[in-house]
RODO-68204 format. One record per residue (C-alpha): y, z, x; residue in one letter. Coordinates in Angstrom, 1 decimal, decimal comma, always signed. Example, Ala and Ser with C-alpha at 12.3 -4.5 7.8 and 13.67 -1.06 7.14 Angstrom:
# RODO-68204
+--------+--------+--------+-----+
:      y :      z :      x : res :
+--------+--------+--------+-----+
:   -4,5 :   +7,8 :  +12,3 :   A :
:   -1,1 :   +7,1 :  +13,7 :   S :
+--------+--------+--------+-----+
END
This chain:
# RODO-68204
+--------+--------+--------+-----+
:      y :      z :      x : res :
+--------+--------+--------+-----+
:  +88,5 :  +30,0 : +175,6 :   X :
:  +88,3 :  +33,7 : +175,2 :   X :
:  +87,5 :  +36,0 : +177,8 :   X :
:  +85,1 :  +39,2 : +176,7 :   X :
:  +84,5 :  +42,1 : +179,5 :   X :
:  +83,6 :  +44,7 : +176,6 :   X :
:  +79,9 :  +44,6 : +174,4 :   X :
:  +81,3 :  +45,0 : +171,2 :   X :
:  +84,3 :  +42,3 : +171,3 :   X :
:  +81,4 :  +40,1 : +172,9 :   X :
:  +79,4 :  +40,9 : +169,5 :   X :
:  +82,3 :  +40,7 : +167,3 :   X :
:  +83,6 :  +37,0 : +168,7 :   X :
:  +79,3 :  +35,6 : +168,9 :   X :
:  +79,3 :  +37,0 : +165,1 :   X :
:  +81,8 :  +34,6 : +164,2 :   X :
:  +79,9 :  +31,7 : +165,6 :   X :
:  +76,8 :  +32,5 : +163,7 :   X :
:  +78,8 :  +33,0 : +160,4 :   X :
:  +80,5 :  +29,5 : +161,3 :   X :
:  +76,1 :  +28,0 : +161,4 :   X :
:  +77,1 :  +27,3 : +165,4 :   X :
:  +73,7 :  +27,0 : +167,8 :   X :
:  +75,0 :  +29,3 : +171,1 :   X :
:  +74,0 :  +28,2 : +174,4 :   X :
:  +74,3 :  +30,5 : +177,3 :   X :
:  +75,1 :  +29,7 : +180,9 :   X :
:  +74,5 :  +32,6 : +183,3 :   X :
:  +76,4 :  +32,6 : +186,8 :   X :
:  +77,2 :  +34,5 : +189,6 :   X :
:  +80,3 :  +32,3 : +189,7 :   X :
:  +82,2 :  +30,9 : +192,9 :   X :
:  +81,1 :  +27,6 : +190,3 :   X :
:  +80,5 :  +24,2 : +191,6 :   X :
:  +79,2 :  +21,2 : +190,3 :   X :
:  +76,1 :  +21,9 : +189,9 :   X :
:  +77,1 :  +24,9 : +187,6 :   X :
:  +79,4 :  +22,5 : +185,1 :   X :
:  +76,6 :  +20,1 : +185,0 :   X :
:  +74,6 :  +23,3 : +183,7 :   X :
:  +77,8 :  +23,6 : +180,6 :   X :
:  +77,7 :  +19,9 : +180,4 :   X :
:  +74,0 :  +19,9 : +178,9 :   X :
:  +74,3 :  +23,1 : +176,9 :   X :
:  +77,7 :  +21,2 : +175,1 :   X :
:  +75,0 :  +18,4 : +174,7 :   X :
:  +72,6 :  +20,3 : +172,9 :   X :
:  +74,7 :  +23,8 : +171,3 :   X :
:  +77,6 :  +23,9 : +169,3 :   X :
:  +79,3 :  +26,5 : +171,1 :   X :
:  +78,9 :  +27,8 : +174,8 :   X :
:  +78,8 :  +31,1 : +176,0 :   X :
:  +79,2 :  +31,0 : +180,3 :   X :
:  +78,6 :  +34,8 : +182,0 :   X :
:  +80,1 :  +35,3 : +185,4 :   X :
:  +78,3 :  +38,7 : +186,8 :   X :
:  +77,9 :  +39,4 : +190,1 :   X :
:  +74,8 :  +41,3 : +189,7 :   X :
:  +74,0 :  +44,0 : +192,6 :   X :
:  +70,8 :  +44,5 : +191,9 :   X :
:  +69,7 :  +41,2 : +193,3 :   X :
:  +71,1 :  +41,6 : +196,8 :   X :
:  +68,8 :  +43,4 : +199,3 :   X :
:  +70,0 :  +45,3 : +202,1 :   X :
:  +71,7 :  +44,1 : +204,6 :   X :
:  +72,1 :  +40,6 : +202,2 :   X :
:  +76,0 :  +39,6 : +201,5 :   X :
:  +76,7 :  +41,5 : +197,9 :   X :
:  +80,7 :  +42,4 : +199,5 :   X :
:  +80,9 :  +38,8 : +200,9 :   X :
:  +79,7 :  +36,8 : +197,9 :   X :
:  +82,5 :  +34,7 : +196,9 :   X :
:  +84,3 :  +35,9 : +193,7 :   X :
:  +87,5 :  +33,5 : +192,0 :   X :
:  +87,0 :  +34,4 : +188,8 :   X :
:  +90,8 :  +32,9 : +188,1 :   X :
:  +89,8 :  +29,6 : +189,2 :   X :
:  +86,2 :  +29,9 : +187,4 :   X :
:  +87,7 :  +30,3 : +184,4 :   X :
:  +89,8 :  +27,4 : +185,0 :   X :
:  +87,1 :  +25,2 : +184,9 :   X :
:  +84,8 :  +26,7 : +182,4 :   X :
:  +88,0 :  +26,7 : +179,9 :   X :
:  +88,7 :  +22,9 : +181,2 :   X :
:  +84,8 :  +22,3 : +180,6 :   X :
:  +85,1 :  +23,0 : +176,6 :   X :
:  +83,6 :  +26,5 : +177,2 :   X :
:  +84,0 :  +28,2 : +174,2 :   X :
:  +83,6 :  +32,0 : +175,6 :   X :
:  +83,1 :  +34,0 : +179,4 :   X :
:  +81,8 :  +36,8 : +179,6 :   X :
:  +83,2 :  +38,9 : +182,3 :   X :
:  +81,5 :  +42,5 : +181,4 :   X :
:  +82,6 :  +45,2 : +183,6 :   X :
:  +80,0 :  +46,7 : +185,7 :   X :
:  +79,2 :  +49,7 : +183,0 :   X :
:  +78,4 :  +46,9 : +180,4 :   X :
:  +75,4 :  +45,8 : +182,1 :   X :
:  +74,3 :  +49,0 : +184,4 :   X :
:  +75,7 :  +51,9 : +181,7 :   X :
:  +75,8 :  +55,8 : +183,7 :   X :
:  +72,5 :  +56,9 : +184,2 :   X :
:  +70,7 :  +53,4 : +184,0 :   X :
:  +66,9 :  +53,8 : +185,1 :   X :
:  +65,5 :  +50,5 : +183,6 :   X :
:  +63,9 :  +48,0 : +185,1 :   X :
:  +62,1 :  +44,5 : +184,7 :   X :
:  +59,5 :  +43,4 : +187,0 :   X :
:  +57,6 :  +40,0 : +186,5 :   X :
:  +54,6 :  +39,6 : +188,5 :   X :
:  +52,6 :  +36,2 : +189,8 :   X :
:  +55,5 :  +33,5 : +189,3 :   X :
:  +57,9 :  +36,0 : +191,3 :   X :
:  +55,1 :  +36,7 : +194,6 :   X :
:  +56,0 :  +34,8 : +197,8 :   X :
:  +58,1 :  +32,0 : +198,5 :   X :
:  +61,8 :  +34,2 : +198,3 :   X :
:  +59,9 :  +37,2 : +196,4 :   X :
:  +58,2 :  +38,2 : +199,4 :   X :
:  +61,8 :  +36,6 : +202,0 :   X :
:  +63,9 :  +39,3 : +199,4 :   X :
:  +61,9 :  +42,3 : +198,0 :   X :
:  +63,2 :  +43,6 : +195,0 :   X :
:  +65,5 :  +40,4 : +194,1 :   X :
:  +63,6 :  +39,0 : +191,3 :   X :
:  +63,6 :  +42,3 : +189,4 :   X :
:  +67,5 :  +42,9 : +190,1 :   X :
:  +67,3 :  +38,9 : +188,8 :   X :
:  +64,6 :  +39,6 : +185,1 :   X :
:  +66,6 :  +42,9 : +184,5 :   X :
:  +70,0 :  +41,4 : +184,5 :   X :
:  +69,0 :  +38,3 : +182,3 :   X :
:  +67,0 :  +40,0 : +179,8 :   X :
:  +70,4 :  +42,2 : +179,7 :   X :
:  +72,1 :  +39,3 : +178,9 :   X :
:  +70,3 :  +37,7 : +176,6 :   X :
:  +70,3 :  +40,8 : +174,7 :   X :
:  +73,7 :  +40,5 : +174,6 :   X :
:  +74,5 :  +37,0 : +173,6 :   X :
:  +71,2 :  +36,3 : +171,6 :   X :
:  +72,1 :  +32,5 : +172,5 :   X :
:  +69,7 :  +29,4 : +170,6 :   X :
:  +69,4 :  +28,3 : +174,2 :   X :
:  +70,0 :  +29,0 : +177,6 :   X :
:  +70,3 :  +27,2 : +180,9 :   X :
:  +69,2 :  +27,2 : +184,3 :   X :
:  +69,5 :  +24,8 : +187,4 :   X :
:  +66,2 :  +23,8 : +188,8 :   X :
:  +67,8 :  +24,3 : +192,6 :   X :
:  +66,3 :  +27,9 : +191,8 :   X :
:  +62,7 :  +26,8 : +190,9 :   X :
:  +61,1 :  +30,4 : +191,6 :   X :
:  +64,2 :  +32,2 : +189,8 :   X :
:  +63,8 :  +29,4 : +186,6 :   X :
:  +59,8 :  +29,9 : +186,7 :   X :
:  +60,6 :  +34,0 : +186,6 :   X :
:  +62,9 :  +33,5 : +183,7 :   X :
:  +60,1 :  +31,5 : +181,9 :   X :
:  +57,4 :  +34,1 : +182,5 :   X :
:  +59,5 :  +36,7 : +181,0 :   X :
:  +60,8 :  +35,3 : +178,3 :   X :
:  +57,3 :  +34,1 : +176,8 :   X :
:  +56,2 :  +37,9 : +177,7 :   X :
:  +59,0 :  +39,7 : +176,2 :   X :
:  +58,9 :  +37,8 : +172,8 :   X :
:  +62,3 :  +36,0 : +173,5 :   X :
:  +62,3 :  +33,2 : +171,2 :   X :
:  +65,2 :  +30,7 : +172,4 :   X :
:  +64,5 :  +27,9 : +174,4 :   X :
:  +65,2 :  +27,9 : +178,1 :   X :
:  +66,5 :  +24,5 : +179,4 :   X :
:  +65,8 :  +24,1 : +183,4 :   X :
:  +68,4 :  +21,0 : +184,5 :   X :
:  +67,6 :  +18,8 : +187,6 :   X :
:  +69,8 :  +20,2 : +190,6 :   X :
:  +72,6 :  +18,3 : +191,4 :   X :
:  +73,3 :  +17,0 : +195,4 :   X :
:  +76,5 :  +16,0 : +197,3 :   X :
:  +75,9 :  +12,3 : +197,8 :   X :
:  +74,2 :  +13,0 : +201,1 :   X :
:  +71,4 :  +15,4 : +199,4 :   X :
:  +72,4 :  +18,7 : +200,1 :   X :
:  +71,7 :  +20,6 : +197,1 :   X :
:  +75,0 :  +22,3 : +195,7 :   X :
:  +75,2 :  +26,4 : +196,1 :   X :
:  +77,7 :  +29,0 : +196,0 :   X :
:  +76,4 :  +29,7 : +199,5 :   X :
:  +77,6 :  +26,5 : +201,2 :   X :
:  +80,9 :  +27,3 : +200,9 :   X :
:  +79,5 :  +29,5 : +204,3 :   X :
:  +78,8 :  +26,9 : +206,5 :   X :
:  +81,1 :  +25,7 : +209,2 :   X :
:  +81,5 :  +22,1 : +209,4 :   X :
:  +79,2 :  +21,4 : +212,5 :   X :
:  +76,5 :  +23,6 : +210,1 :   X :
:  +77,3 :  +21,3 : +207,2 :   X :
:  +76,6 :  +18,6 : +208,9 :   X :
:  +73,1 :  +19,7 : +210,2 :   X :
:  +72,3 :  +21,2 : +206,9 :   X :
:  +71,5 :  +17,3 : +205,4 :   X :
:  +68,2 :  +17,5 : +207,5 :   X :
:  +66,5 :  +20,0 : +205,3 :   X :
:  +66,5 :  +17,6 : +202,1 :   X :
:  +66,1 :  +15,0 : +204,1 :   X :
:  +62,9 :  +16,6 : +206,2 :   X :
:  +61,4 :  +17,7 : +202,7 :   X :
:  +62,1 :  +14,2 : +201,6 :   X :
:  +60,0 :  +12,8 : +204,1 :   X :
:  +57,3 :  +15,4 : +203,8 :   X :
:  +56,9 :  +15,2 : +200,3 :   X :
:  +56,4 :  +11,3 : +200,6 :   X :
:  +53,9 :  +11,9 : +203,7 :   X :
:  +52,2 :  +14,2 : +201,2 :   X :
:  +51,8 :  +12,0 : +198,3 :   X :
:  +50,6 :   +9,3 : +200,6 :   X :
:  +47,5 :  +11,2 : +201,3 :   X :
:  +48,7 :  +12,9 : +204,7 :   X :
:  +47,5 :  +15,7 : +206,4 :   X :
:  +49,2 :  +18,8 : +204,9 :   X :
:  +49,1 :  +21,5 : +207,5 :   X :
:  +50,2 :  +18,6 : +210,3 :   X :
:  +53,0 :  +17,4 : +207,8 :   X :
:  +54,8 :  +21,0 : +206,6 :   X :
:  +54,2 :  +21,6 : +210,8 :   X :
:  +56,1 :  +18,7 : +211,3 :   X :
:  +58,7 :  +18,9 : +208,7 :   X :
:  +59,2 :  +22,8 : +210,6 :   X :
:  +59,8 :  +21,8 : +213,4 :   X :
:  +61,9 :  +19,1 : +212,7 :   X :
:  +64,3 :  +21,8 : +210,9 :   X :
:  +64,4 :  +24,1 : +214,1 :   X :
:  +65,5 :  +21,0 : +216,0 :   X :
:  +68,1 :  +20,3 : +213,4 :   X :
:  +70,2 :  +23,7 : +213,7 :   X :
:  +68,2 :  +25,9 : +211,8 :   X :
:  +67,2 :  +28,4 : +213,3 :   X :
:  +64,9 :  +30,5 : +211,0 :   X :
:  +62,5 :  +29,1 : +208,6 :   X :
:  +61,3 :  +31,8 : +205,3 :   X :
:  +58,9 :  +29,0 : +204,0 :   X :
:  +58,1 :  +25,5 : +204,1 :   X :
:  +55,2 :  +25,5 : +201,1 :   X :
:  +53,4 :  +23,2 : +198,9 :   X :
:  +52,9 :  +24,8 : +195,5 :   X :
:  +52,0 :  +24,3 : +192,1 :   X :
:  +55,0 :  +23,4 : +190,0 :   X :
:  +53,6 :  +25,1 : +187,3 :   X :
:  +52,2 :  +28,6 : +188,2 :   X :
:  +53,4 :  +28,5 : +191,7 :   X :
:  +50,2 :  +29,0 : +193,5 :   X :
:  +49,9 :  +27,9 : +196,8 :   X :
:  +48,9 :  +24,5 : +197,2 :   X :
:  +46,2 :  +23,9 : +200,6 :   X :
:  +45,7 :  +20,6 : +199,3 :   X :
:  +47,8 :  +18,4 : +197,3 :   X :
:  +47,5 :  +18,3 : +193,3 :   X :
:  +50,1 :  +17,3 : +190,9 :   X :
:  +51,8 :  +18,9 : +189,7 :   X :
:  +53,4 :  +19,9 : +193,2 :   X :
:  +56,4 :  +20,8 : +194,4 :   X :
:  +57,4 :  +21,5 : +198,2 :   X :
:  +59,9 :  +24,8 : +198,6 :   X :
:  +61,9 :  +25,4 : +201,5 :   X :
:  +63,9 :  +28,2 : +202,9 :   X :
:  +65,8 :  +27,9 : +206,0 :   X :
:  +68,8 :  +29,9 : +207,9 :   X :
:  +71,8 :  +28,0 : +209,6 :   X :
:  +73,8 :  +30,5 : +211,2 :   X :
:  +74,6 :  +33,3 : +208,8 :   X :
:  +73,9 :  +30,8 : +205,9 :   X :
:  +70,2 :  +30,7 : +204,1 :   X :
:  +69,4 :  +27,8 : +202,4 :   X :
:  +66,9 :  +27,1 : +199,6 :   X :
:  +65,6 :  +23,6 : +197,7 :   X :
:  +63,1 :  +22,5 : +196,1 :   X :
:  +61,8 :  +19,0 : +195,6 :   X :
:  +59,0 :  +17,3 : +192,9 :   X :
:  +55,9 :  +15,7 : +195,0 :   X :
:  +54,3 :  +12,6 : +193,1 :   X :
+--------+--------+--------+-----+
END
């Protein structure tokens, strides 16, 4: 596996695949990688010839006051796994790669990216559009790949691509759980054990919710419910508990499919997000 932190090595080495007739699929990261993340390389080997995995810890996508400096970083071990994975190339890029002296542009997608965590973290969903449309600039993959955990982020991604004339296909893959349902995340690796073990009641209460929902329940009563469940749980701040369209993202007062139910939720200094189909 090679590792690129430099644009033109990263064009030079992505020429050589297209000269070769390879189809590139791109798997973008934060890294601190998990499970969830390999199972993200694991469909793009399915359906590309040779994948491209980026590790960037993008700053623009932390607000203040949000954990940027704490963010776990082990890039060593990352690469580890990627490499063990059959990735074929990580890109690393230095922080001048992607945000050059003087940078002043910026990409804002409206509608999809309103509410749910647009409106918990102001600003995140442009630091998230800029830095992807970056990178798909540079890679110019066939495909890329995103886990559904991030429904709002995935949904963003979609917008802008169809908008800014971006003509690969992007691939959203189911999220993948730890056997009791807690979706993986980087951000677990925060939580004390006593927290971990609490933390099961969100997928569980949304779960619940989203079958008392299909069943024909009250919806107000039931998301009340499903909240105050939570708070009795451990958590101890809820950002949303919404029923939305799974297409557009519009908030849902009654149900319709296609639905989905969003939650975010803080256990100690730990915020938690999921995301779950209602049918």
């Amino acid at each position: 596996m090679q590792i690129v932190r430099q644009l033109d090595p990263l064009r030079d080495a992505l020429a050589e695949f297209r000269k070769a007739g390879s189809k590139i699929g791109l798997v973008p990261t934060m890294g601190a990688l998990h499970a969830g993340h390999m199972r993200l390389v694991e469909v793009a080997k399915q359906r590309c010839d040779k994948v491209v995995a980026s590790i960037f810890v993008n700053p623009a996508q932390f607000g203040e006051g949000e954990d940027l400096d704490a963010y776990p970083r082990q890039e060593a071990a990352d690469a580890d796994l990627l490499r063990a994975a059959g990735v074929s190339l990580l890109w690393a890029p230095t922080a001048d790669q992607i945000y050059p002296e003087g940078y002043a542009t910026n990409v804002s997608v409206g509608g999809v990216s309103d509410g749910l965590c647009g409106a918990a973290r102001p600003g995140h969903f442009d630091g998230v559009a800029t830095v992807v449309a970056k990178l798909f600039n540079q890679t110019r993959p066939d495909a890329a790949f995103f886990g559904e955990k991030d429904y709002q982020q995935l949904s963003v991604i979609r917008r802008m691509a169809r908008d800014l004339d971006f003509t690969h296909e992007i691939v959203g893959v189911a999220t993948v759980r730890d056997p009791d349902g807690l979706a993986l995340s980087s951000r677990n690796a925060y939580l004390t054990a006593e927290q971990r073990s609490n933390a099961v009641a969100l997928p569980r209460l949304m779960q619940e919710a989203a079958a008392a929902i299909a069943a024909g329940g009250e919806l107000a009563t039931i998301l009340a419910e499903a909240t105050a469940g939570l708070l009795g749980s451990g958590f101890h701040k809820i950002d949303y508990l919404e029923l939305r369209d799974a297409n557009n993202l519009a908030i849902l007062d009654d149900f319709t499919k296609p639905a989905r139910l969003f939650a975010a939720a803080h256990i100690g200094r730990t915020r938690l997000i999921d995301n779950i189909p209602v049918s």
